[in-house]
N, C-alpha and C positions, 0 to 999 in steps of 0.2 A: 224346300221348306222356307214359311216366313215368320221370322223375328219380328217382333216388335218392341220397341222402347219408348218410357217417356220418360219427364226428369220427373220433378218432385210433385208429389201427391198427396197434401193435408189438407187432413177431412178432421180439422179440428173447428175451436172457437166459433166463427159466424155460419163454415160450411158445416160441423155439429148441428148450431141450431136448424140452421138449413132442412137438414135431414132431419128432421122433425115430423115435417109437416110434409116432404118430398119423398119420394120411393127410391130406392137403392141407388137406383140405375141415373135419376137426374144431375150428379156432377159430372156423368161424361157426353152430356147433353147429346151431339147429335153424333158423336165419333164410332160408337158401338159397334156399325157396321162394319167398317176399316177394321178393330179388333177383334170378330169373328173371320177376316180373310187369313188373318194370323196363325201360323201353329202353336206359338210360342209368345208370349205376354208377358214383361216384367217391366217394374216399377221401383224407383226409389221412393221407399213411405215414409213421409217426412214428419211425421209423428206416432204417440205410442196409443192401442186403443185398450180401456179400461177406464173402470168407475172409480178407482184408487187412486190412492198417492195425493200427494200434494206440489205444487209448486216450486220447480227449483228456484231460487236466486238469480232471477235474468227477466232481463227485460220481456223476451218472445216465449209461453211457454205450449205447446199443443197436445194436445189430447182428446180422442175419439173416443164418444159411448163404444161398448163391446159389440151392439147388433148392426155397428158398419162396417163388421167385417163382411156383412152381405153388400158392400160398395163396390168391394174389392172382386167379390164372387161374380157381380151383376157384370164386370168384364171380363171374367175367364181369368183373372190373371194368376199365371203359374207361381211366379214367384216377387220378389221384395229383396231390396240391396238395405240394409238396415243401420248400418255402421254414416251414421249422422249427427250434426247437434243438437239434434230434438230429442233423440233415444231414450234419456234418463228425464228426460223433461219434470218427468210426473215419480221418478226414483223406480229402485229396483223391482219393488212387488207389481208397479203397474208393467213396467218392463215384462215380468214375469206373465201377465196374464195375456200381452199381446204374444208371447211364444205359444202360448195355449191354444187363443183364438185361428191364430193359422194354421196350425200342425192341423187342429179340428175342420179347418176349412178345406185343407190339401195344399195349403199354399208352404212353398219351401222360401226359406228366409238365409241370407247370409249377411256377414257383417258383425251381429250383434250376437252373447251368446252365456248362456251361464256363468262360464267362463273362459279364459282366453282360449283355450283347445278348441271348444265351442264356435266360440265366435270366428277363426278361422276354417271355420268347418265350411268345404264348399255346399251349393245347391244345387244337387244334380239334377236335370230334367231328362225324361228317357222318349222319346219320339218315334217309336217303330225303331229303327237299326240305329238312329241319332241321338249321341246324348251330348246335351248343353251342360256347362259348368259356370256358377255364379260365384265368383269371390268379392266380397266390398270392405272398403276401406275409408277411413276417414283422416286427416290431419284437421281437421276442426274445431274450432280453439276448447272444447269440452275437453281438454287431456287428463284431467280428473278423472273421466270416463271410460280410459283406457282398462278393458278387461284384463283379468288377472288370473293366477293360479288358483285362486281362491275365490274370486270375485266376477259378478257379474260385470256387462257393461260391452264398450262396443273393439272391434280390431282399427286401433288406432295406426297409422304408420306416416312418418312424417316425412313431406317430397324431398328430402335429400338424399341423393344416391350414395352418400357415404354412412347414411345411419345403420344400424344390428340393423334396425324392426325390418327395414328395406330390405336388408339381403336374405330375410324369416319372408319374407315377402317372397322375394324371386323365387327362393326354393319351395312355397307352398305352392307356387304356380306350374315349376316343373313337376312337381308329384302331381297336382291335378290334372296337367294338361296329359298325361299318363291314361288316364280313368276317363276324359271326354273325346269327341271330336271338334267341338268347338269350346273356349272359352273365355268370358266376360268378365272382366274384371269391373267392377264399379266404383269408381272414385270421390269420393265425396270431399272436395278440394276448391283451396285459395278462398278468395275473398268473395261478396256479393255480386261485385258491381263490376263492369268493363266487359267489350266486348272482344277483349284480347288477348290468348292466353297470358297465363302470368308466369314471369321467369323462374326459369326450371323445368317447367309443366312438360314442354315438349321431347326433353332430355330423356326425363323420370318415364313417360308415355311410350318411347322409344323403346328404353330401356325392359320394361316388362314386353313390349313386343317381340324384341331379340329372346327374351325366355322364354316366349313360347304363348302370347296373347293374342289371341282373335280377335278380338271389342274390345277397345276402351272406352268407357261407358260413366264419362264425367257426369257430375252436376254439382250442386251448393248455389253458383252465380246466378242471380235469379234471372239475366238475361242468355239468350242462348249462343255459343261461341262457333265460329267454324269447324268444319269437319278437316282433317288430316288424315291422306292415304298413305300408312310407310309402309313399304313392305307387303303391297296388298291388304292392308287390315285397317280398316277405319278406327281415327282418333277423334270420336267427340267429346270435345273440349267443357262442351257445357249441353245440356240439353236443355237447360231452363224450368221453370215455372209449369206447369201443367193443370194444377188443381189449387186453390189458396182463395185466401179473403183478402189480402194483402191491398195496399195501398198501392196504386198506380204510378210511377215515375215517368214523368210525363217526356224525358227525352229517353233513359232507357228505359224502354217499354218492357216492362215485367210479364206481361198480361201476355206476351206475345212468345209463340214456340212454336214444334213439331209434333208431331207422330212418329218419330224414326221407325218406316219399315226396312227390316236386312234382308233380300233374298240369297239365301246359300243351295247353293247343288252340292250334293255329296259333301265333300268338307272344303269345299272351295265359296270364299264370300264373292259373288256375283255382282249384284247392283243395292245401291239404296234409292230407296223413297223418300219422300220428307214431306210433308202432309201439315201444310203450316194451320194455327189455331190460335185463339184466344179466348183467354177467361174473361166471363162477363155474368154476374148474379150469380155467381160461386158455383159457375160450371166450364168445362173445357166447348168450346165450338171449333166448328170449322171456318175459317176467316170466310169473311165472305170477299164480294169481287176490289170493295173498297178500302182491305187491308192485306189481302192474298198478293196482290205485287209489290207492296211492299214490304213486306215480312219477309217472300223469294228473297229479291234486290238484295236486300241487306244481308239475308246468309248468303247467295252468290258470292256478294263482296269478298263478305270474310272467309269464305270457301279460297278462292282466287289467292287471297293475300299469303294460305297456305298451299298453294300450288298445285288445286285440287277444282278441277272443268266440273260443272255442272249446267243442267239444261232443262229449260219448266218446259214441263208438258199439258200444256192446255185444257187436253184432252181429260187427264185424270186428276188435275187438280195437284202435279204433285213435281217438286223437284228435285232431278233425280243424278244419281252419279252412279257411272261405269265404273265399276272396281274390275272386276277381270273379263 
């Protein structure tokens, strides 16, 4: 079976108007093919899609018309890690109608949720005899937005291994990991910038691994972080940027990411892919030859710096690591 992950994906502000005038399928510009080899498609959706609400109080706020949730379709993708600081951007009822739009679509969401019960509710995907598990989480500076008994909003949990929320954490992972064969946790964590993880990260990473995690399955940092193998079980630290209108930072390159493919046999993770890209005209590409080795290079690096061999394959465009 293959996995696929990307980081963040907003189809708001410039890529909205975009989709105007463009069909579905144009912000995954030429990748399409790579995610039909996939059995499996998920995405962190970094904003909320509805004609509602108003603007929160912040500088960044995103929001998608409701007819792109055929953006989302035009890739197959299964499911959405939701639990982010875009969530409430546009307040509860547009919140509200993005749950709508997906359930109608088929697409399973975790993270975010009516209410807090809700919003820790996993995203099962069932694959023939394989079932996937989706839990996501945010520490995000939105902690206003932390879901409640009463209240909509997202499953907030903050990186300290000593907090309650964290150890409501580990135990929702051991009853999930119960009910799947594999499970993803999605983390929506630390700061924008650096291409490093940030202290704790790797503890906290660890730590839900020892309970019983498959994928850890970062993002928020809009560049993308090395991978970490503990345990057998990949730690991406940051998957980056994917889809956005964002302004370029001309040393850490925003614009620039993966495709993480996961190959799993039975309930063993196998090998990854890494299928490097950059956005250009509010769509994802595949680097071409004059940013594809250096895109590799630089996760190499920071591959190595966590003690994890990888090796480009010419041949498929893609760099790749031996997990078992």
């Amino acid at each position: 079976m293959k996995l696929l992950l990307t980081g963040d994906v907003m189809l708001g502000r410039l890529v909205n108007e975009n989709l105007k005038i463009h069909p579905p399928d144009y912000p995954w510009g030429d990748t399409l093919p790579i995610f039909k080899e996939a059995d499996v498609r998920i995405c962190n959706l970094e904003c909320v899609m509805s004609s509602k609400g108003s603007p929160a109080l912040k500088v960044f706020t995103f929001r998608s018309d409701p007819n792109n949730i055929a953006v989302l379709e035009a890739a197959s993708i299964n499911a959405v890690s939701l639990a982010n600081n875009h969530t409430l951007d546009y307040g509860r009822e547009a919140l509200a109608d993005t749950f709508v739009l997906l359930e109608k679509a088929g697409i399973r969401y975790a993270g975010a949720g009516a209410n807090l019960l809700m919003a820790q509710h996993p995203a099962i995907l069932e694959m023939g005899s394989m079932k996937i598990g989706l839990l996501s989480v945010t520490d995000a500076n939105e902690t206003g937005w932390e879901a409640e008994t009463d209240r909509s909003g997202t499953w907030y949990v903050p990186v300290d291994i000593g907090d309650p929320r964290a150890f409501d954490l580990i135990e929702r992972i051991k009853e999930t990991k119960t009910a799947v064969n594999i499970l993803i946790v999605a983390l929506h964590w630390g700061s924008n910038w650096g291409y490093e993880p940030e202290p704790g990260h790797r503890e906290f990473a660890h730590m839900l691994i020892d309970a019983g995690v498959d994928i850890i399955f970062g993002h928020s940092c809009h560049v993308f972080r090395g991978i970490e193998i503990y345990r057998k079980k990949p730690i991406i630290y940051s998957a980056g940027d994917f889809i956005d209108d964002y302004a370029v930072d001309a040393i850490e390159r925003n614009d620039e990411s993966f495709i993480f493919m996961i190959e799993i046999f039975e309930q063993s993770i196998q090998n990854m892919f890494l299928y490097p890209t950059i956005i250009k005209n509010f769509q994802v590409q595949l680097a071409d030859l004059s940013r594809v080795i250096h895109i590799a290079s630089r996760m190499k690096r920071l591959c190595r710096e966590l003690g994890t061999q990888t090796c480009w394959n010419g041949a498929s465009g893609t760099l790749d690591i031996k997990i078992s």
